[in-house]
C-alpha positions in Angstrom: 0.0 0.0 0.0 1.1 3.4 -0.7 1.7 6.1 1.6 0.4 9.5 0.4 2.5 11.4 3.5 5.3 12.1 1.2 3.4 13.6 -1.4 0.9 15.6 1.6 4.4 17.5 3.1 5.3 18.8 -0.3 1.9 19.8 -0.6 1.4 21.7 2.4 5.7 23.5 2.2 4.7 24.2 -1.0 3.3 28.1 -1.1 2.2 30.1 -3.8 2.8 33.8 -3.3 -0.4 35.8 -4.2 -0.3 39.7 -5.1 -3.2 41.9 -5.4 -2.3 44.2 -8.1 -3.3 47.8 -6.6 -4.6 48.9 -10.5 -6.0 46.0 -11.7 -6.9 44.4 -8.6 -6.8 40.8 -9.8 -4.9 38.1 -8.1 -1.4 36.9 -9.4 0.4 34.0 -8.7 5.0 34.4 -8.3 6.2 31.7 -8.0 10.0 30.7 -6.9 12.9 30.6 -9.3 15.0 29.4 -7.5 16.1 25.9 -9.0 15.2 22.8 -6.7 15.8 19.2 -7.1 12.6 16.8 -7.7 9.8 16.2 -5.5 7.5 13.4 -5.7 3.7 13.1 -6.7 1.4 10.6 -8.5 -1.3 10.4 -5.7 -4.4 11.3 -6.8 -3.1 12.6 -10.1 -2.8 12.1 -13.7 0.5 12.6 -15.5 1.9 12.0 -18.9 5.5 10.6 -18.9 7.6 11.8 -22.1 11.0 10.3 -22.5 13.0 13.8 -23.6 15.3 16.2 -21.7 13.8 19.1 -23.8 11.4 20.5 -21.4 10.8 23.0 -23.4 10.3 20.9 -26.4 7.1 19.2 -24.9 5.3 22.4 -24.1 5.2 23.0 -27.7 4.1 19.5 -28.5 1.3 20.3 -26.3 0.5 23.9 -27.6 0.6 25.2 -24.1 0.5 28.6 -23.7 1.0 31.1 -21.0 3.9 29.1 -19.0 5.8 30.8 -16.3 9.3 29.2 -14.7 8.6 27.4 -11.6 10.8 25.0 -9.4 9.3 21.7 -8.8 8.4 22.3 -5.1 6.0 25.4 -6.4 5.0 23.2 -9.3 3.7 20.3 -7.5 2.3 22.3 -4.5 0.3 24.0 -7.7 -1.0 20.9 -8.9 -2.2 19.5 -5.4 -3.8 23.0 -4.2 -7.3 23.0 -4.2 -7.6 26.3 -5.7 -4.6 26.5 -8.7 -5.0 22.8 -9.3 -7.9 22.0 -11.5 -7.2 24.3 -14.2 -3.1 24.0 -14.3 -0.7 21.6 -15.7 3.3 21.6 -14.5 6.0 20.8 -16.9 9.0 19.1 -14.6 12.6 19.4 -15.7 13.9 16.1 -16.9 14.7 13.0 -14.0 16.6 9.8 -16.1 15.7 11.0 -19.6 11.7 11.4 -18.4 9.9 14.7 -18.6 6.9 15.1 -16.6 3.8 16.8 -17.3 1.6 16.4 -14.1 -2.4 17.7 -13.8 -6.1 16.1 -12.7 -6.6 18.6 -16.1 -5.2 16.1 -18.5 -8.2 14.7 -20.6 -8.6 11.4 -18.8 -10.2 8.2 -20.6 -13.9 7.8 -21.1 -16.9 6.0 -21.1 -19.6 6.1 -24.3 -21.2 9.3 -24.7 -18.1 11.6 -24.0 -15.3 12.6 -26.3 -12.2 10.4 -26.4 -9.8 13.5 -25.9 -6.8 11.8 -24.6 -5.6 9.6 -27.4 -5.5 12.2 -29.6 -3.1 14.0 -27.4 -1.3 11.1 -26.5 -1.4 10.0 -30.2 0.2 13.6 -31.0 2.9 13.6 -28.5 3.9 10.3 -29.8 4.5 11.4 -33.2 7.4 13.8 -31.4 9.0 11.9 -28.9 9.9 7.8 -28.7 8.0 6.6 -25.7 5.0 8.0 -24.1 3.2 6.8 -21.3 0.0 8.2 -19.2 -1.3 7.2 -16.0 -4.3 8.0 -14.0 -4.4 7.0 -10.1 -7.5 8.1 -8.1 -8.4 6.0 -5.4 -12.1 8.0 -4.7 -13.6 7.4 -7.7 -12.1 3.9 -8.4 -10.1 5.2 -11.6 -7.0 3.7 -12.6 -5.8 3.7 -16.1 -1.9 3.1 -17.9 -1.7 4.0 -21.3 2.0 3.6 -23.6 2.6 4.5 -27.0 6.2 3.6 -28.4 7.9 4.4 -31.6 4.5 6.6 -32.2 2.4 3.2 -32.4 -0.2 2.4 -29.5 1.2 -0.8 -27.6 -1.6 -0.7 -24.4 -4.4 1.0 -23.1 -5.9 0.2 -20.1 -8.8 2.1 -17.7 -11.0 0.9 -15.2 -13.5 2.3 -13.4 -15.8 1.6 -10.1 -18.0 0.1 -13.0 -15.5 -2.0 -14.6 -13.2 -2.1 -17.8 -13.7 0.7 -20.1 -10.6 0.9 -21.8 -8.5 -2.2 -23.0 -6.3 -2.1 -26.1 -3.7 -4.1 -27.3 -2.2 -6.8 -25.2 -0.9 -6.9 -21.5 2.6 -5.7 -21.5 5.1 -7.9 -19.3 4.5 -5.6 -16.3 0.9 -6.2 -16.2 1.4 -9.5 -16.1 4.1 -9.5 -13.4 1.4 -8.3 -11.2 -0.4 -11.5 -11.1 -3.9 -11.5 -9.8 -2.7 -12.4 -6.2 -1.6 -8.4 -6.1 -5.2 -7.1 -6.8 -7.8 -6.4 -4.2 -11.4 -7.7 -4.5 -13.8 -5.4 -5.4 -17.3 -6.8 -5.3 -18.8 -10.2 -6.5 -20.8 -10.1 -9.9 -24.3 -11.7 -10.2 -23.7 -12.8 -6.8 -26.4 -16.1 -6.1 -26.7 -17.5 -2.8 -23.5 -18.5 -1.0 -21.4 -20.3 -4.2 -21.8 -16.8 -5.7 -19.8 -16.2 -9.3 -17.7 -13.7 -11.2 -14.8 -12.3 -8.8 -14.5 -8.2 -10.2 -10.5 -8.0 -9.5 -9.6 -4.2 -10.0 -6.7 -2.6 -9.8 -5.2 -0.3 -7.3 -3.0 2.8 -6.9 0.0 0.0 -5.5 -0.6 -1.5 -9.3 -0.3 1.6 -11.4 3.2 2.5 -9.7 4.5 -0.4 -10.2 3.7 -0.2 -14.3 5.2 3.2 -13.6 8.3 1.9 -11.9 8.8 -0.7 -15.2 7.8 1.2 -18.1 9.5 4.8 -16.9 9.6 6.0 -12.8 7.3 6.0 -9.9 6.7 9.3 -9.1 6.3 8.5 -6.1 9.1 7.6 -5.1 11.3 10.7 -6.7 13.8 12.0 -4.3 16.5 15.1 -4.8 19.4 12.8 -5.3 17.4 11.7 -8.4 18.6 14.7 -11.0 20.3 18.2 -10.3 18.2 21.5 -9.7 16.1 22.9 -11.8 13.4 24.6 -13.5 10.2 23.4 -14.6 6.5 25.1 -15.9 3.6 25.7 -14.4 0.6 27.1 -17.0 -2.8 27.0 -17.7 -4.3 24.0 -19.1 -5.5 24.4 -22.4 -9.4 24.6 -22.9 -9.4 22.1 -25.0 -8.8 19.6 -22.5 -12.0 19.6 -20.7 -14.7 17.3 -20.9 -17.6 17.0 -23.8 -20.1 14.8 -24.6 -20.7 13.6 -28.0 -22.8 15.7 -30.3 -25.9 13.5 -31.3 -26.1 13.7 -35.4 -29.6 15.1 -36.7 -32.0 12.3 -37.7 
């Protein structure tokens, strides 16, 4: 089982300056320049895993606009706060070759109905860089997902929910299938019947989507300062065209 206490002190030393300009009086957010070493996250987050040094490069892949230099212990503490969070995205500085981009904001896999806007961006950053991987770990709503795209082709994608499966292509990579099914929790019974009951629902947890972090790329959660020098990352808005839309029903 995970502990989350790591990731809850970075959270709460990390503080984002606010100014009320006199003129305009709107709130702005400074945040520190100074260059830090890497701080961990991946707790109930999303985060796309890019395997480049050129930070600088994968904002543009993503057409992000608006960035402002941020170390990563402003940059995390963004992402986790209650109010910056939803709507910002941080860009780390590389750690082993892997950039980071880190936000709940990042269009997340889903059911019928909605707009798939996650391949597509996956699909696009793919067609830049070698090996790309996303996760999704968020223990309250029962969503886990791993997705990796290498060489710009899809290899797996994988996303369950607290109602099941709703995202399964190509074929489970070695990693999934070091887990074993010994390493998932029970979830439920389905079409339970009296006491011989039937189908077992085995989901995953947040253990299992580090641990397809920790083989495909890094656990986040586990990032410490010795892991890559100091240095400056991005925190920006996350683009509008990242949120959430249902299908448009054709016209009869």
């Amino acid at each position: 089982m995970i502990l989350a206490v790591t990731l809850l002190a970075v959270t709460v030393v990390a503080v984002v300056t606010m100014w009320l300009s006199p003129r305009m009086g709107q709130k702005r957010v400074l945040y520190e320049l100074a260059p830090d070493t890497p701080h961990a996250f991946g707790c109930e987050m999303s985060w796309i895993a890019v395997l480049t040094c050129d930070t600088e490069a994968v904002l543009d892949a993503l057409g992000i606009e608006g960035e402002t230099a941020s170390n990563w212990n402003n940059g995390i503490g963004t992402i986790y706060d209650h109010w910056l969070g939803p709507d910002r995205v941080y860009i780390s500085p590389p750690v082993d070759g892997w950039t980071f981009v880190v936000s709940l904001a990042l269009p997340h896999p889903v059911s019928r109905g909605q707009m798939d806007k996650c391949t597509p961006l996956l699909a696009g950053l793919a067609r830049s860089f070698v090996d790309v991987q996303y996760y999704f770990s968020y223990p309250l709503l029962d969503f886990y997902s791993w997705v990796r795209f290498r060489e710009g082709r899809l290899l797996r994608a994988f996303a369950s929910t607290d109602e099941g499966v709703i995202w399964s292509k190509g074929h489970a990579s070695r990693a999934e299938q070091a887990l074993g099914l010994k390493l998932f929790e029970f979830r439920g019974v389905r079409g339970r019947h009296g006491d011989a009951g039937s189908e077992i629902v085995m989901l995953p947890t947040e253990e299992q989507v580090m641990q397809i972090a920790r083989s495909w790329s890094r656990d986040p959660t586990t990032l410490k300062p010795s892991d890559a020098p100091a240095a400056l990352g991005y925190v920006a808005p996350a683009p509008q065209g990242w949120r959430t839309e249902r299908l448009r029903r054709s016209a009869a």
